[in-house]
C-alpha positions in Angstrom: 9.6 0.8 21.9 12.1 -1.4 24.3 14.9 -1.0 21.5 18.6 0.1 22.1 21.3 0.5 19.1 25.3 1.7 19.6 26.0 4.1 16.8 28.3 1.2 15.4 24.9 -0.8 15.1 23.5 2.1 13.0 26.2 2.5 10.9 26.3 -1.2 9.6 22.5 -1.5 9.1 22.2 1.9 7.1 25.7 1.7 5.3 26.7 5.5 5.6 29.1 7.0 2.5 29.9 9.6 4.6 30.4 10.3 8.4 30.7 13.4 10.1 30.8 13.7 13.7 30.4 11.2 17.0 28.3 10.7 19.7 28.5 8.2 22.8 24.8 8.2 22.9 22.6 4.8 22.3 19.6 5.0 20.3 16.6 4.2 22.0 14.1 5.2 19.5 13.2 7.3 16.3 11.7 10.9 16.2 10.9 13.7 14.1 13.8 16.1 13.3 11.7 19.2 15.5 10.7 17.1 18.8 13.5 14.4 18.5 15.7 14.1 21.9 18.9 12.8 22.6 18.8 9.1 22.2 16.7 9.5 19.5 17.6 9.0 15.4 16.0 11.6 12.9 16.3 11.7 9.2 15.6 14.3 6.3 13.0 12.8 4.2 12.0 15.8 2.3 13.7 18.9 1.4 11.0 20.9 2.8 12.4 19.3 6.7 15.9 20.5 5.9 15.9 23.6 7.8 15.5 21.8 10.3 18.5 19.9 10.4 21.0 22.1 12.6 18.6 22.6 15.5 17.4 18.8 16.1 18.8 17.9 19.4 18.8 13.9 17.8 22.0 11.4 18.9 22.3 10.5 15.3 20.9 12.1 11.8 20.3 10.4 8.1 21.1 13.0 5.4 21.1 12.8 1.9 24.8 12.7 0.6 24.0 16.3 -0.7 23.4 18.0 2.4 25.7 20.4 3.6 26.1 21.5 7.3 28.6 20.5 10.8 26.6 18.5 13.4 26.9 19.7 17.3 28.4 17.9 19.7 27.6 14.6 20.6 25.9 14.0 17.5 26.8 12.1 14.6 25.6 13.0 10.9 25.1 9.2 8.9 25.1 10.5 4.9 23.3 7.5 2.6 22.1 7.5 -0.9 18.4 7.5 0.7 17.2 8.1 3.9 13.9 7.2 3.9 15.4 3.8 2.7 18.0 3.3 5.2 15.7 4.2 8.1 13.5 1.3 6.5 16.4 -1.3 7.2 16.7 -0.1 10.6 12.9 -0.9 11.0 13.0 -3.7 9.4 15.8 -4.7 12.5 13.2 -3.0 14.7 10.5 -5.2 13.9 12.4 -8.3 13.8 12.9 -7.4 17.5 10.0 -6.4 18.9 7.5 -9.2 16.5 9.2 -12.2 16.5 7.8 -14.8 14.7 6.4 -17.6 17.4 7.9 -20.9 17.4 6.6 -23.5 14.4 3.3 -25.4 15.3 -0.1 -25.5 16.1 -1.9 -23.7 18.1 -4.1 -26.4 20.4 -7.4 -24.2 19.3 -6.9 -24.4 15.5 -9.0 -26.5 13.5 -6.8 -27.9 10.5 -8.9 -30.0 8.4 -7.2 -33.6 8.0 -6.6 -33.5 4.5 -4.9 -30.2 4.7 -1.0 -30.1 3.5 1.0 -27.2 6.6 5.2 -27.3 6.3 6.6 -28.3 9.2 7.9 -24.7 9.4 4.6 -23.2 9.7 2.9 -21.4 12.2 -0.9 -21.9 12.7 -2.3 -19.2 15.3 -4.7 -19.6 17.8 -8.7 -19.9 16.3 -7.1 -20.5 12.8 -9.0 -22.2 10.3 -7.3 -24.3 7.6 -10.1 -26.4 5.0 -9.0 -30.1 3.8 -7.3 -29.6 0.1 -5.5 -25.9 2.0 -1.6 -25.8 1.9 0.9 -23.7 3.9 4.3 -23.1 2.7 7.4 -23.4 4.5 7.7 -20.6 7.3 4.5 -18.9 6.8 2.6 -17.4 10.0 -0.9 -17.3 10.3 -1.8 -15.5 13.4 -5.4 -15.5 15.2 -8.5 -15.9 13.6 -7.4 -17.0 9.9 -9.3 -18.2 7.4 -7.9 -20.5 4.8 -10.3 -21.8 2.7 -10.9 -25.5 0.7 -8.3 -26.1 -1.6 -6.2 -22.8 -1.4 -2.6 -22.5 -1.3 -0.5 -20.0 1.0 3.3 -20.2 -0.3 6.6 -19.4 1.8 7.4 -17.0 4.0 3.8 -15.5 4.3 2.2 -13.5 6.5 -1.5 -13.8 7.8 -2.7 -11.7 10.2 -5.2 -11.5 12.7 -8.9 -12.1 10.7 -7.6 -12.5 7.1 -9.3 -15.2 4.9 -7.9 -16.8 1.9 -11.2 -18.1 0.5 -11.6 -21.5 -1.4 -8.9 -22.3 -4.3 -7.3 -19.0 -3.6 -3.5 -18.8 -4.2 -0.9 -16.5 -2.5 2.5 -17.0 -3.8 5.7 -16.7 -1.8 6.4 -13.3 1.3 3.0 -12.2 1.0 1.7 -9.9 3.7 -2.0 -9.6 4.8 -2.6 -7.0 7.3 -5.6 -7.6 9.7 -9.4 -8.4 8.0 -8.0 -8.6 4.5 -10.5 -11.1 2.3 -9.1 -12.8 -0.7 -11.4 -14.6 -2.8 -14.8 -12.8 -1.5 -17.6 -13.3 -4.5 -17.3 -10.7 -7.5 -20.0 -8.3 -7.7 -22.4 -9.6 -10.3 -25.9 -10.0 -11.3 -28.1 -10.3 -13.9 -31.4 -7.8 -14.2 -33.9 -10.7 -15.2 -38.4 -10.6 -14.4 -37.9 -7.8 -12.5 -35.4 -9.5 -10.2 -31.1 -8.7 -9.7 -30.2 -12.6 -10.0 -27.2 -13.7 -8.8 -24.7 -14.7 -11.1 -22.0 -17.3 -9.8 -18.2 -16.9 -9.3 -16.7 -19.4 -10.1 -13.0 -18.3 -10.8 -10.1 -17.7 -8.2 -7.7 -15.6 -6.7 -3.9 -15.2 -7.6 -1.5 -13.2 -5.7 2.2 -12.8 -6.8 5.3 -13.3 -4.6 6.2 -10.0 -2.6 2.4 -8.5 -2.5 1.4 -6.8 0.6 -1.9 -6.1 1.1 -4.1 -3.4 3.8 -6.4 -3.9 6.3 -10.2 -4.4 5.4 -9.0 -4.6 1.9 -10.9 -7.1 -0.5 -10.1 -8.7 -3.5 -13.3 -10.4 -5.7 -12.6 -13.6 -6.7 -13.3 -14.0 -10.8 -16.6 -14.6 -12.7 -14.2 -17.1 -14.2 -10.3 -17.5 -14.9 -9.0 -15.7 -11.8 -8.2 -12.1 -10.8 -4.6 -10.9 -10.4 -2.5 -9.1 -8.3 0.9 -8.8 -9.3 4.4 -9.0 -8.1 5.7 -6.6 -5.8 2.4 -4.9 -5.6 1.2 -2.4 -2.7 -2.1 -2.1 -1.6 -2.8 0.4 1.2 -6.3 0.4 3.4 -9.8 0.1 2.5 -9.2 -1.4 -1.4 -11.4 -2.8 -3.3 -10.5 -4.9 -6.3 -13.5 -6.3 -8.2 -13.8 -9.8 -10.2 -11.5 -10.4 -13.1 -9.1 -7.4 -12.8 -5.5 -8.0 -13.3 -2.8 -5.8 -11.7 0.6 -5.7 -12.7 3.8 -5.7 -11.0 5.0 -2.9 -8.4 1.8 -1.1 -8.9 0.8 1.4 -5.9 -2.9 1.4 -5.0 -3.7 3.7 -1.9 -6.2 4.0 0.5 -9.9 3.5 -0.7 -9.5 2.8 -4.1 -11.9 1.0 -6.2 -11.4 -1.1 -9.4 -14.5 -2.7 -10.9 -14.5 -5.7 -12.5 -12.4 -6.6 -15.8 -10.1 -3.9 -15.3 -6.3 -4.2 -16.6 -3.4 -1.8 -14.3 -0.4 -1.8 -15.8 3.3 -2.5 -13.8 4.3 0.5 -12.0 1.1 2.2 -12.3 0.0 4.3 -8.8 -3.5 5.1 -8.2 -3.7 8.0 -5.4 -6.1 7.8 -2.4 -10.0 7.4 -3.0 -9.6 6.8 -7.1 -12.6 5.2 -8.9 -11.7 2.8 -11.3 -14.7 1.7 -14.2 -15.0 -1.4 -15.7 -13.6 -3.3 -18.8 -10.4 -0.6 -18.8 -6.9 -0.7 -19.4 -4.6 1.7 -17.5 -1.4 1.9 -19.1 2.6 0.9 -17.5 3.5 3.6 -15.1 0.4 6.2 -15.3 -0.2 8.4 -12.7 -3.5 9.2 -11.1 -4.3 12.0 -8.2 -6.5 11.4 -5.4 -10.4 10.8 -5.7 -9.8 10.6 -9.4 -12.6 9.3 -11.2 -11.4 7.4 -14.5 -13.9 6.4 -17.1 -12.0 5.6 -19.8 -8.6 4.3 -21.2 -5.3 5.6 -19.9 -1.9 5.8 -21.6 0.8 4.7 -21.2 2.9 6.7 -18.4 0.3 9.5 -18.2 -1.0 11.5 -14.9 -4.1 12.3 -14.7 -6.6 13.7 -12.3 -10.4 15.2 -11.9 -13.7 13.4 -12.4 -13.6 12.5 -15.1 -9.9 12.0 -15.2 -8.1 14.5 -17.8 -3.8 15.0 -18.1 -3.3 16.8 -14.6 -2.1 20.0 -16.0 -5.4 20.6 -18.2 -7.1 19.6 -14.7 -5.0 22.2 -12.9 -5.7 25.0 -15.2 -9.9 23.9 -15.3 -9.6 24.4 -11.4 -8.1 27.8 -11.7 -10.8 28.7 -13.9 -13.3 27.5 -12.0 -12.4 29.6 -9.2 -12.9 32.8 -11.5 -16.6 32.0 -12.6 -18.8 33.8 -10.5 -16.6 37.0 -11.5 -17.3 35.7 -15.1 -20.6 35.5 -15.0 -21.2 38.7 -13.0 -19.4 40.4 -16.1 -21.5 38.4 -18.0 -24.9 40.0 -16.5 -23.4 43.2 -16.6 -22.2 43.4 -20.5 -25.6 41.9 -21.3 -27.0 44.6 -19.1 -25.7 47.4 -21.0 -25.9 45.6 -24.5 -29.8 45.8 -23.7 -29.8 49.3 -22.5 -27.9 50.6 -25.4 -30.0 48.7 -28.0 -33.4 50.1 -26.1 
Protein backbone atom coordinates (compact mmCIF):
# COMPACT_ATOMS: atom_id res chain seq x y z
CA UNK A 1 0.00 0.00 0.00
CA UNK A 2 2.13 3.19 -1.58
CA UNK A 3 0.10 5.59 0.85
CA UNK A 4 1.62 8.39 3.12
CA UNK A 5 -0.58 10.74 5.56
CA UNK A 6 0.96 13.69 8.03
CA UNK A 7 -0.91 13.43 11.33
CA UNK A 8 -2.56 16.85 10.19
CA UNK A 9 -4.04 14.65 7.23
CA UNK A 10 -5.48 12.25 9.85
CA UNK A 11 -6.88 14.51 11.97
CA UNK A 12 -9.10 16.39 9.28
CA UNK A 13 -10.33 13.11 7.60
CA UNK A 14 -11.35 11.34 11.05
CA UNK A 15 -12.44 14.71 12.85
CA UNK A 16 -10.94 13.83 16.42
CA UNK A 17 -13.02 15.45 19.70
CA UNK A 18 -10.18 14.97 21.55
CA UNK A 19 -6.28 14.91 21.07
CA UNK A 20 -3.82 13.68 23.29
CA UNK A 21 -0.26 13.55 22.41
CA UNK A 22 2.09 14.08 19.03
CA UNK A 23 4.10 12.32 16.91
CA UNK A 24 6.33 13.48 13.83
CA UNK A 25 5.77 10.24 12.24
CA UNK A 26 3.85 9.78 8.65
CA UNK A 27 1.46 7.18 8.29
CA UNK A 28 2.31 4.72 5.74
CA UNK A 29 -0.20 2.18 6.47
CA UNK A 30 -2.82 0.53 8.86
CA UNK A 31 -2.23 -2.38 11.34
CA UNK A 32 -3.60 -4.25 14.14
CA UNK A 33 -3.12 -2.78 17.61
CA UNK A 34 -0.58 -6.06 18.62
CA UNK A 35 1.82 -6.19 15.39
CA UNK A 36 1.28 -2.47 14.33
CA UNK A 37 4.79 -0.51 13.88
CA UNK A 38 5.63 2.94 13.84
CA UNK A 39 4.29 4.51 10.82
CA UNK A 40 1.44 2.57 11.14
CA UNK A 41 -2.35 3.78 12.46
CA UNK A 42 -4.31 1.30 14.80
CA UNK A 43 -7.73 1.64 16.22
CA UNK A 44 -9.93 0.03 19.10
CA UNK A 45 -12.79 -1.62 17.44
CA UNK A 46 -13.88 -3.73 20.21
CA UNK A 47 -13.67 -3.55 23.82
CA UNK A 48 -12.27 -7.00 23.99
CA UNK A 49 -8.74 -5.19 21.92
CA UNK A 50 -8.56 -2.56 24.61
CA UNK A 51 -5.89 -4.02 26.66
CA UNK A 52 -4.04 -3.67 24.13
CA UNK A 53 -3.96 -0.07 23.70
CA UNK A 54 -0.86 1.01 25.89
CA UNK A 55 1.61 -1.48 24.38
CA UNK A 56 0.92 -0.83 20.42
CA UNK A 57 4.00 0.65 19.17
CA UNK A 58 1.40 2.56 16.32
CA UNK A 59 2.33 6.48 15.16
CA UNK A 60 -1.21 7.29 15.64
CA UNK A 61 -4.35 5.43 17.58
CA UNK A 62 -8.36 5.89 17.14
CA UNK A 63 -10.07 5.45 20.55
CA UNK A 64 -13.44 5.72 21.55
CA UNK A 65 -14.02 9.13 23.43
CA UNK A 66 -14.42 6.89 26.62
CA UNK A 67 -11.12 5.46 26.73
CA UNK A 68 -8.97 6.34 29.31
CA UNK A 69 -5.04 6.05 29.21
CA UNK A 70 -1.62 8.59 28.24
CA UNK A 71 0.02 7.56 24.89
CA UNK A 72 4.05 7.14 24.72
CA UNK A 73 6.06 9.22 23.10
CA UNK A 74 5.92 9.99 19.60
CA UNK A 75 2.50 8.85 19.43
CA UNK A 76 -0.59 10.63 19.15
CA UNK A 77 -4.04 9.29 20.60
CA UNK A 78 -7.11 10.66 17.88
CA UNK A 79 -10.55 10.23 20.31
CA UNK A 80 -13.86 10.08 17.67
CA UNK A 81 -17.38 9.11 18.33
CA UNK A 82 -16.58 5.81 16.30
CA UNK A 83 -13.60 4.31 15.31
CA UNK A 84 -14.43 1.79 13.15
CA UNK A 85 -16.27 4.66 11.26
CA UNK A 86 -13.54 7.13 11.11
CA UNK A 87 -10.97 4.53 9.96
CA UNK A 88 -13.65 3.91 7.15
CA UNK A 89 -13.20 7.68 5.84
CA UNK A 90 -9.64 7.24 5.86
CA UNK A 91 -10.17 4.22 3.52
CA UNK A 92 -12.44 5.66 1.69
CA UNK A 93 -9.25 8.49 1.00
CA UNK A 94 -7.17 5.27 0.63
CA UNK A 95 -8.96 3.87 -2.06
CA UNK A 96 -9.62 6.96 -3.92
CA UNK A 97 -5.78 6.89 -4.12
CA UNK A 98 -4.71 3.74 -4.96
CA UNK A 99 -8.20 2.86 -7.59
CA UNK A 100 -8.75 5.72 -9.41
CA UNK A 101 -11.36 5.77 -11.64
CA UNK A 102 -9.85 5.65 -15.50
CA UNK A 103 -10.50 8.46 -17.68
CA UNK A 104 -14.27 8.57 -19.36
CA UNK A 105 -14.59 6.49 -22.62
CA UNK A 106 -14.46 3.48 -24.40
CA UNK A 107 -12.44 0.96 -24.27
CA UNK A 108 -11.37 0.11 -28.26
CA UNK A 109 -12.37 -3.81 -27.41
CA UNK A 110 -15.92 -3.08 -26.06
CA UNK A 111 -18.78 -3.96 -28.12
CA UNK A 112 -21.63 -1.21 -27.45
CA UNK A 113 -24.61 -2.05 -29.34
CA UNK A 114 -25.60 1.11 -31.64
CA UNK A 115 -28.81 1.76 -30.08
CA UNK A 116 -27.36 1.71 -26.68
CA UNK A 117 -27.78 5.28 -24.53
CA UNK A 118 -23.71 5.64 -22.26
CA UNK A 119 -23.24 9.37 -20.54
CA UNK A 120 -20.48 10.99 -21.78
CA UNK A 121 -19.06 10.58 -18.28
CA UNK A 122 -19.04 6.89 -18.43
CA UNK A 123 -16.44 4.39 -18.41
CA UNK A 124 -16.80 1.28 -20.62
CA UNK A 125 -13.87 -1.28 -19.75
CA UNK A 126 -12.09 -3.33 -21.85
CA UNK A 127 -14.28 -6.72 -23.26
CA UNK A 128 -17.45 -4.91 -22.01
CA UNK A 129 -20.67 -5.68 -23.37
CA UNK A 130 -23.46 -3.17 -23.59
CA UNK A 131 -27.03 -4.60 -25.63
CA UNK A 132 -28.99 -1.89 -27.95
CA UNK A 133 -32.00 -0.44 -25.61
CA UNK A 134 -28.82 -0.60 -22.37
CA UNK A 135 -28.16 2.88 -20.64
CA UNK A 136 -25.25 4.05 -18.49
CA UNK A 137 -25.62 6.88 -16.14
CA UNK A 138 -23.49 9.64 -15.74
CA UNK A 139 -19.96 8.62 -14.15
CA UNK A 140 -20.57 5.01 -13.90
CA UNK A 141 -17.46 2.49 -14.37
CA UNK A 142 -17.86 -0.65 -15.88
CA UNK A 143 -14.51 -2.46 -15.71
CA UNK A 144 -13.53 -5.72 -17.78
CA UNK A 145 -15.70 -8.28 -18.87
CA UNK A 146 -19.34 -6.59 -18.19
CA UNK A 147 -22.31 -7.67 -19.20
CA UNK A 148 -25.19 -5.32 -19.70
CA UNK A 149 -27.94 -6.78 -21.09
CA UNK A 150 -30.94 -5.53 -23.81
CA UNK A 151 -32.85 -2.85 -22.54
CA UNK A 152 -31.34 -2.50 -18.92
CA UNK A 153 -30.52 0.61 -17.15
CA UNK A 154 -27.28 1.24 -15.02
CA UNK A 155 -27.81 4.78 -13.11
CA UNK A 156 -25.09 7.31 -11.79
CA UNK A 157 -22.14 6.83 -10.16
CA UNK A 158 -22.14 2.94 -10.45
CA UNK A 159 -19.79 0.58 -10.15
CA UNK A 160 -19.29 -2.67 -12.35
CA UNK A 161 -16.72 -4.79 -11.80
CA UNK A 162 -14.74 -7.29 -13.48
CA UNK A 163 -17.49 -10.22 -14.92
CA UNK A 164 -20.72 -8.68 -13.52
CA UNK A 165 -23.91 -8.95 -15.80
CA UNK A 166 -26.90 -6.84 -15.56
CA UNK A 167 -29.21 -9.10 -17.61
CA UNK A 168 -31.99 -7.85 -20.08
CA UNK A 169 -34.41 -4.94 -18.67
CA UNK A 170 -32.55 -5.10 -15.42
CA UNK A 171 -32.44 -1.74 -13.51
CA UNK A 172 -29.74 -0.51 -11.01
CA UNK A 173 -30.39 2.78 -9.57
CA UNK A 174 -27.85 5.47 -8.68
CA UNK A 175 -23.90 4.38 -6.57
CA UNK A 176 -24.54 0.89 -6.89
CA UNK A 177 -21.56 -1.42 -6.38
CA UNK A 178 -21.11 -4.87 -8.01
CA UNK A 179 -18.12 -6.74 -6.86
CA UNK A 180 -16.54 -9.26 -9.35
CA UNK A 181 -19.11 -12.16 -11.03
CA UNK A 182 -22.25 -10.66 -9.51
CA UNK A 183 -25.39 -11.77 -11.96
CA UNK A 184 -28.51 -9.56 -11.81
CA UNK A 185 -31.35 -10.69 -13.65
CA UNK A 186 -30.30 -14.63 -13.97
CA UNK A 187 -33.73 -16.79 -14.57
CA UNK A 188 -35.80 -17.61 -11.20
CA UNK A 189 -35.87 -21.02 -10.27
CA UNK A 190 -39.09 -22.46 -11.44
CA UNK A 191 -40.76 -25.39 -12.92
CA UNK A 192 -43.78 -27.04 -13.26
CA UNK A 193 -43.96 -31.14 -12.43
CA UNK A 194 -46.19 -32.03 -15.59
CA UNK A 195 -46.19 -36.13 -17.56
CA UNK A 196 -43.53 -37.01 -15.59
CA UNK A 197 -41.36 -34.15 -16.75
CA UNK A 198 -39.92 -30.71 -14.46
CA UNK A 199 -41.10 -28.15 -17.31
CA UNK A 200 -39.73 -24.94 -17.42
CA UNK A 201 -41.64 -22.23 -16.48
CA UNK A 202 -40.68 -18.63 -18.01
CA UNK A 203 -39.35 -15.52 -16.31
CA UNK A 204 -40.58 -12.93 -17.53
CA UNK A 205 -40.23 -10.14 -14.86
CA UNK A 206 -37.12 -7.97 -13.97
CA UNK A 207 -34.65 -6.82 -11.66
CA UNK A 208 -34.69 -3.60 -9.45
CA UNK A 209 -31.91 -2.44 -7.38
CA UNK A 210 -32.19 0.75 -5.20
CA UNK A 211 -29.66 3.60 -5.03
CA UNK A 212 -26.70 2.90 -2.55
CA UNK A 213 -26.84 -1.16 -2.84
CA UNK A 214 -23.69 -2.97 -2.82
CA UNK A 215 -23.57 -6.29 -3.75
CA UNK A 216 -20.69 -9.51 -3.23
CA UNK A 217 -18.90 -11.43 -5.49
CA UNK A 218 -20.60 -14.55 -7.18
CA UNK A 219 -23.76 -13.29 -5.64
CA UNK A 220 -27.00 -13.73 -7.79
CA UNK A 221 -30.19 -12.22 -7.86
CA UNK A 222 -33.27 -14.17 -9.94
CA UNK A 223 -35.01 -12.07 -12.02
CA UNK A 224 -39.08 -12.37 -11.27
CA UNK A 225 -41.65 -14.98 -12.59
CA UNK A 226 -43.39 -11.57 -13.20
CA UNK A 227 -43.40 -7.88 -11.71
CA UNK A 228 -39.72 -7.67 -10.63
CA UNK A 229 -37.67 -8.65 -7.55
CA UNK A 230 -36.29 -6.01 -5.21
CA UNK A 231 -33.39 -5.04 -3.48
CA UNK A 232 -33.72 -2.09 -1.52
CA UNK A 233 -31.91 1.02 -0.60
CA UNK A 234 -28.87 1.04 1.19
CA UNK A 235 -28.87 -2.69 1.24
CA UNK A 236 -25.66 -4.93 1.91
CA UNK A 237 -25.09 -8.11 0.41
CA UNK A 238 -21.91 -9.98 1.32
CA UNK A 239 -20.47 -13.17 -0.84
CA UNK A 240 -22.05 -16.09 -2.23
CA UNK A 241 -25.99 -14.78 -1.96
CA UNK A 242 -28.57 -16.07 -3.43
CA UNK A 243 -31.88 -14.12 -3.91
CA UNK A 244 -34.55 -16.12 -5.67
CA UNK A 245 -37.48 -14.74 -8.18
CA UNK A 246 -39.98 -12.21 -6.75
CA UNK A 247 -38.44 -11.53 -3.25
CA UNK A 248 -38.37 -7.98 -2.18
CA UNK A 249 -35.81 -6.67 0.32
CA UNK A 250 -36.07 -3.59 2.11
CA UNK A 251 -33.87 -0.79 2.88
CA UNK A 252 -30.43 -1.08 4.89
CA UNK A 253 -30.97 -4.76 5.30
CA UNK A 254 -27.63 -6.91 6.03
CA UNK A 255 -27.48 -10.22 4.17
CA UNK A 256 -24.13 -12.16 4.82
CA UNK A 257 -22.24 -14.61 3.21
CA UNK A 258 -24.12 -17.59 1.69
CA UNK A 259 -27.45 -16.80 2.40
CA UNK A 260 -30.38 -18.02 0.55
CA UNK A 261 -33.86 -16.48 0.02
CA UNK A 262 -36.29 -18.52 -2.12
CA UNK A 263 -38.66 -17.14 -4.14
CA UNK A 264 -41.66 -14.71 -2.98
CA UNK A 265 -39.97 -13.84 0.05
CA UNK A 266 -40.64 -10.29 1.84
CA UNK A 267 -37.24 -8.91 4.33
CA UNK A 268 -38.16 -6.08 6.06
CA UNK A 269 -35.78 -2.63 6.33
CA UNK A 270 -33.09 -3.15 8.68
CA UNK A 271 -33.43 -6.73 8.95
CA UNK A 272 -29.74 -8.85 9.09
CA UNK A 273 -29.61 -12.31 8.19
CA UNK A 274 -26.18 -13.89 9.65
CA UNK A 275 -23.90 -16.09 7.44
CA UNK A 276 -25.29 -19.36 5.76
CA UNK A 277 -29.24 -18.60 6.71
CA UNK A 278 -31.93 -20.44 4.65
CA UNK A 279 -34.62 -18.45 3.85
CA UNK A 280 -38.32 -20.54 2.56
CA UNK A 281 -40.58 -19.30 0.29
CA UNK A 282 -43.81 -17.12 0.35
CA UNK A 283 -42.48 -15.42 3.94
CA UNK A 284 -42.42 -12.25 5.46
CA UNK A 285 -39.56 -11.39 7.81
CA UNK A 286 -40.35 -8.53 9.86
CA UNK A 287 -38.44 -4.60 10.10
CA UNK A 288 -35.22 -5.05 12.00
CA UNK A 289 -35.34 -8.98 13.00
CA UNK A 290 -32.33 -10.62 13.74
CA UNK A 291 -31.26 -13.99 12.57
CA UNK A 292 -27.88 -16.15 13.67
CA UNK A 293 -25.76 -18.00 11.33
CA UNK A 294 -26.95 -21.13 9.32
CA UNK A 295 -30.37 -20.37 10.65
CA UNK A 296 -32.99 -22.23 8.95
CA UNK A 297 -36.42 -20.11 8.91
CA UNK A 298 -39.52 -21.81 7.90
CA UNK A 299 -42.02 -19.61 8.85
CA UNK A 300 -43.03 -15.92 9.61
CA UNK A 301 -40.86 -13.65 11.68
CA UNK A 302 -41.81 -10.60 13.76
CA UNK A 303 -41.21 -7.77 13.79
CA UNK A 304 -37.60 -6.93 15.49
CA UNK A 305 -37.20 -10.51 16.72
CA UNK A 306 -33.76 -12.63 16.80
CA UNK A 307 -33.91 -15.81 16.09
CA UNK A 308 -31.71 -18.79 15.51
CA UNK A 309 -31.61 -22.81 15.12
CA UNK A 310 -33.19 -24.98 12.34
CA UNK A 311 -35.94 -24.38 12.53
CA UNK A 312 -35.49 -20.85 13.62
CA UNK A 313 -36.92 -20.24 17.37
CA UNK A 314 -36.33 -16.62 19.65
CA UNK A 315 -32.45 -17.13 20.22
CA UNK A 316 -32.65 -17.40 23.93
CA UNK A 317 -35.16 -20.51 23.81
CA UNK A 318 -32.45 -21.80 21.13
CA UNK A 319 -29.66 -21.13 23.61
CA UNK A 320 -31.22 -22.94 26.40
CA UNK A 321 -32.36 -26.17 23.83
CA UNK A 322 -28.50 -26.31 23.09
CA UNK A 323 -27.55 -26.47 26.66
CA UNK A 324 -29.81 -29.19 27.09
CA UNK A 325 -28.80 -30.95 24.39
CA UNK A 326 -25.47 -31.17 25.60
CA UNK A 327 -26.90 -33.03 28.88
CA UNK A 328 -28.76 -35.88 27.00
CA UNK A 329 -26.76 -38.72 26.97
CA UNK A 330 -26.37 -38.19 30.95
CA UNK A 331 -30.29 -38.09 30.70
CA UNK A 332 -30.80 -40.98 29.10
CA UNK A 333 -28.20 -43.01 30.99
CA UNK A 334 -30.32 -42.01 34.20
CA UNK A 335 -33.07 -42.93 32.24
CA UNK A 336 -31.83 -46.74 31.68
CA UNK A 337 -30.78 -46.83 35.02
CA UNK A 338 -34.14 -45.66 37.00
CA UNK A 339 -35.95 -48.00 34.58
CA UNK A 340 -33.38 -50.61 35.57
CA UNK A 341 -34.14 -50.61 39.12
CA UNK A 342 -38.03 -49.85 38.64
CA UNK A 343 -37.93 -53.39 37.00
CA UNK A 344 -35.76 -55.06 39.53
CA UNK A 345 -37.87 -53.80 42.42
CA UNK A 346 -41.19 -54.76 40.73
CA UNK A 347 -39.62 -58.42 39.90
Amino acid sequence: MQVSFSPADIQAITLPKRVLGATTEMVRGIAALGPAEPGELAFLGSAKYRVEVPATRASVVLLPLDYEGEPQPNQLFLLVDNPSAALARLCVRIEQMLWPKPAPGIHPTASVAPGASVAASATIGPLCVVETGAEIGERSHLQAQVFVGRGAAVGEDCWLMPGSTVAAECVLRDRVRLQPGVIIGSDGFGYEFVAGRHEKIPQVGVVLIENDVEIGANSTVDRARFSRTVVGEGTKIDNLVQVGHNVVIGRHCILCAQVGISGSTTVGDYAVLGGQVGVAGHLTIGKGAKAGGQAGIIGNVPPGAFINGTPAIPYMLERRVAVLQQRLPDLFKRFDALEAQIKKSSS
